[in-house]
C-alpha positions in Angstrom: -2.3 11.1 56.1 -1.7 11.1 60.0 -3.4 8.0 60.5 -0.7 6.3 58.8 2.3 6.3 61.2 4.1 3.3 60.3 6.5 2.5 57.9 3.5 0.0 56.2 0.1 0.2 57.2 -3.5 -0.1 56.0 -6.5 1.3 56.9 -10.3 0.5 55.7 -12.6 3.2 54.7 -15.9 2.9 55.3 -19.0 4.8 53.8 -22.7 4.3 55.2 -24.6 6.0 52.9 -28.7 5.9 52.9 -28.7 3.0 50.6 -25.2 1.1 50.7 -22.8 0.5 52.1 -18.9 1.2 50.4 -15.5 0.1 52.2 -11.7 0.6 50.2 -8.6 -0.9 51.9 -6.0 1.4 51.7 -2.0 0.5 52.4 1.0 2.5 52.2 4.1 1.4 51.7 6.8 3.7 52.3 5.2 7.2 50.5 2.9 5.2 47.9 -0.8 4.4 49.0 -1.7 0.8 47.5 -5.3 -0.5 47.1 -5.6 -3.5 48.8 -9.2 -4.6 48.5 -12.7 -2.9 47.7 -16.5 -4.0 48.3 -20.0 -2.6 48.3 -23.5 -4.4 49.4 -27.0 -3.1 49.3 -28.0 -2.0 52.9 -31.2 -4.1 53.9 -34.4 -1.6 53.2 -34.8 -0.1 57.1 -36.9 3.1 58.0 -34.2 4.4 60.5 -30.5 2.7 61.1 -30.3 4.2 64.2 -33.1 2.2 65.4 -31.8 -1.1 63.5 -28.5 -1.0 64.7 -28.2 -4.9 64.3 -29.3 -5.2 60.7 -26.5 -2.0 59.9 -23.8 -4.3 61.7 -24.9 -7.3 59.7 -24.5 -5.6 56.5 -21.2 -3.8 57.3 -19.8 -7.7 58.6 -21.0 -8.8 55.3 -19.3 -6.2 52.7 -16.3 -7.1 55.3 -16.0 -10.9 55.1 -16.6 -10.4 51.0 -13.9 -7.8 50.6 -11.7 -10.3 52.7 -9.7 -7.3 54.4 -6.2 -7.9 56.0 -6.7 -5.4 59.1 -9.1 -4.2 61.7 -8.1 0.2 61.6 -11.0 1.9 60.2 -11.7 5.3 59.3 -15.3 6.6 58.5 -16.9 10.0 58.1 -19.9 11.6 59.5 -22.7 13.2 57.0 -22.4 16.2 55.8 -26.4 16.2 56.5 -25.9 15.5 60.3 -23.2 18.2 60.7 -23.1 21.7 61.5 -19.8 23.7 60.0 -19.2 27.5 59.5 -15.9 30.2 60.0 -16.2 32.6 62.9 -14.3 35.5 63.5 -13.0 36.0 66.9 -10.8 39.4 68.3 -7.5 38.2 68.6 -7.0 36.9 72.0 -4.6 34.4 73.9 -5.2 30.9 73.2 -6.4 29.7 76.5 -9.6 32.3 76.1 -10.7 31.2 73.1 -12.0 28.2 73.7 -14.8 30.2 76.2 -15.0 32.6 73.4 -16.2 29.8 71.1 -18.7 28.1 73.3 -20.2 31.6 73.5 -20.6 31.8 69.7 -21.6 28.4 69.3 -24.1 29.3 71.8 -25.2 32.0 68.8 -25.0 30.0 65.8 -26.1 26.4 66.5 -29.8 25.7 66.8 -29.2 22.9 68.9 -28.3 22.6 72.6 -24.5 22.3 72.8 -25.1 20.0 75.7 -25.9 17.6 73.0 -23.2 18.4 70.4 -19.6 17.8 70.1 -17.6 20.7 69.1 -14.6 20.7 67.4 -12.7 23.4 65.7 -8.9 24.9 64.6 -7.6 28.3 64.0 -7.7 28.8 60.0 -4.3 30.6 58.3 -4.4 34.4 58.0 -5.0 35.5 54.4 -2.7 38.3 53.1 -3.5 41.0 55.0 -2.1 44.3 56.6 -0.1 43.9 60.0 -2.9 45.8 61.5 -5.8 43.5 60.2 -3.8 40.6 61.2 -3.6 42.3 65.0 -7.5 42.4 65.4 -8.9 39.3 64.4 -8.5 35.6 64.2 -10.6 32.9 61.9 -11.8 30.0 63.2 -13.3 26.8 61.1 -16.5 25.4 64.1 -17.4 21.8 63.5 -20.4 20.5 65.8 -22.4 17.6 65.2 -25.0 15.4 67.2 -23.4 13.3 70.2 -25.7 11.2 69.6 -24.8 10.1 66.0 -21.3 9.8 67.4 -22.0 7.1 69.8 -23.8 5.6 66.9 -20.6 5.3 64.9 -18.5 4.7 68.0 -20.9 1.8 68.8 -21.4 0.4 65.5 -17.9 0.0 64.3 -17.7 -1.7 68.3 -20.1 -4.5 67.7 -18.4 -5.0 64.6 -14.8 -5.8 65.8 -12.9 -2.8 64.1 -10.8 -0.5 65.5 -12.3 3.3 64.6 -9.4 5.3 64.6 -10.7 8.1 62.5 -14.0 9.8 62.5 -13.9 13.1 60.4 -16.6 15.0 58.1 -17.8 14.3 54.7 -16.6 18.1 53.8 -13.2 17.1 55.1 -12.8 13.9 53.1 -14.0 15.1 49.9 -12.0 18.6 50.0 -8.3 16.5 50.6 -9.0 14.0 48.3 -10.7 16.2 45.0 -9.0 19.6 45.7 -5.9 19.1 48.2 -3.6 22.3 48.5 -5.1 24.0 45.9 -5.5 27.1 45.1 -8.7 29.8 44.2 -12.4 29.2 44.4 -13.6 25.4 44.2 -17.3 24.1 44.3 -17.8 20.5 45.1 -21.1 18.8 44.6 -21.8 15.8 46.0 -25.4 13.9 44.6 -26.5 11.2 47.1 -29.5 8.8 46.3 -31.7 11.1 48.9 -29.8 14.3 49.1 -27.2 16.4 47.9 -24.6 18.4 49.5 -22.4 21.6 48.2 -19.4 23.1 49.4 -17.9 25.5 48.3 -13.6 26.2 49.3 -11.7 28.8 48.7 -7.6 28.4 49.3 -8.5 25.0 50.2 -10.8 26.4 53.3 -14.6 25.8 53.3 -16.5 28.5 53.1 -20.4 27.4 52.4 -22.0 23.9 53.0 -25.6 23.4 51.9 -27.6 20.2 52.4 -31.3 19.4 50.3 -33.3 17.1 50.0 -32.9 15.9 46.7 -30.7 13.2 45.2 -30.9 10.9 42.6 -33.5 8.9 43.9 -35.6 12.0 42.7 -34.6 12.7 39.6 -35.2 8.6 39.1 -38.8 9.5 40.5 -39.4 12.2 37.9 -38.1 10.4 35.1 -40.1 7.8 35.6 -43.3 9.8 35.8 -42.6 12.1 33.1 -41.7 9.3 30.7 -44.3 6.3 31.7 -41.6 3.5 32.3 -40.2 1.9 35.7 -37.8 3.1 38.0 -35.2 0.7 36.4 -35.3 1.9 33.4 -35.5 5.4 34.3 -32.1 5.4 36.4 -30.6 3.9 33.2 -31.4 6.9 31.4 -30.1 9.6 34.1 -27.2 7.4 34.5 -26.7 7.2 30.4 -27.7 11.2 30.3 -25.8 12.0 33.0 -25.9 16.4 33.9 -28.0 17.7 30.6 -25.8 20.2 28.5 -26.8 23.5 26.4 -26.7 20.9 23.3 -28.9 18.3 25.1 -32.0 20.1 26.8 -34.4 19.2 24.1 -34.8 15.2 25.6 -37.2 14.7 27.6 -34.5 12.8 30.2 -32.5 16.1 29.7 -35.2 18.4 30.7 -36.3 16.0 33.6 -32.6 16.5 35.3 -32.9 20.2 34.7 -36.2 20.7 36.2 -35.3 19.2 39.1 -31.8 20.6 39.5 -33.5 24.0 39.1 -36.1 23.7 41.9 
């Protein structure tokens, strides 16, 4: 990982999800990554962080202090909800055009002023192909996400005394750590409490992201409903049930999960 470029380091990981917030202390000493310390707290029940910047800080000092963490380097990652990602394919060109040539297709794809993005993007590795293929075009992974919700991670780690020296994508983060290096066609698919987010690599290299709106706060929800019992009770069966099988469709938990899964 390039982030650790001494001979013994650590750095914190930090996920704000919708409803928690998770941090792991990672070290590594000489080639072996260590875990140092762990901690999770229940973010305070807010109708937009963005707007309750203080109460987010208060939180994240809180799971900090608990976890008692020995250093200040941090690295976090955007949502994959608040980020736009896809592979362009550009004529091949000298390096010093494309970056014009990607604005222009940004232009295209986003649906969002790029005044108000940041871009970010690298040329992908060639799949085998014919010398004449490789001569007419190049592949290109785009990256864009909201300025604004940068500054809102820039400015939140900030207030809370750490040093942010890493702030990378969801997509990223999950792809090196599940399915590093690896070869063929991978799906990964992540279940939130208020949404859930599939991506699908091949050779390593995303191909499709989708976001929806559904997590396991809804499956809770339905569970609930369909069965007559509380919300705390319900997430203890999907949690005991877990993804239904062919064997296990005929409980009513079961068929819950797979009603909503399917629509």
């Amino acid at each position: 990982m390039i982030f650790f470029n001494k001979k013994k380091s650590s750095l914190i990981g930090i996920d704000l999800g919708s409803t928690t917030i998770k941090i792991v202390e990672i070290q590594r000493d000489n080639s072996q990554p260590q875990l140092v310390t762990y901690g999770l707290t229940e973010k305070s029940q807010i109708d937009n962080p963005q707007k309750d910047q203080e109460q987010v800080i208060k939180d994240l000092q809180n799971v900090i202090t608990k976890a008692r963490t020995v250093t200040d380097r941090v690295i976090s990652a955007l949502p994959a909800s608040s980020v736009f990602s896809t592979i362009i394919e550009l004529p091949t060109m000298p390096k010093k055009e494309i970056a014009s040539a990607i604005q222009w297709e940004a232009k295209k794809l986003i649906p969002l002023p790029l005044a108000k993005m940041s871009l970010s993007w690298d040329v992908l590795p060639q799949p085998s192909q014919t010398d004449t293929q490789k001569a007419k075009k190049v592949r290109i992974i785009l990256t864009a996400a909201p300025k604004e919700t940068i500054d809102y991670y820039l400015a939140l780690f900030k207030y809370t005394n750490l040093n942010l020296v890493g702030l990378e994508t969801e997509i990223t983060a999950l792809r090196r750590s599940l399915i590093p290096n690896q070869e063929g066609t991978f799906m990964i698919i992540d279940i939130g409490v208020a949404n859930t987010n599939m991506m699908t690599f091949f050779q390593s290299l995303p191909l499709v992201n989708r976001n929806i709106d559904v997590g396991g706060k809804t499956i809770t929800t339905n569970i609930a409903d369909t069965m007559n019992i509380d919300e705390e009770r319900a997430e203890k069966f999907r949690d005991d049930f877990g993804l239904p099988t062919d064997e296990g469709f005929t409980h009513p938990v079961a068929k819950t999960v797979k009603f909503v899964l399917d629509n």
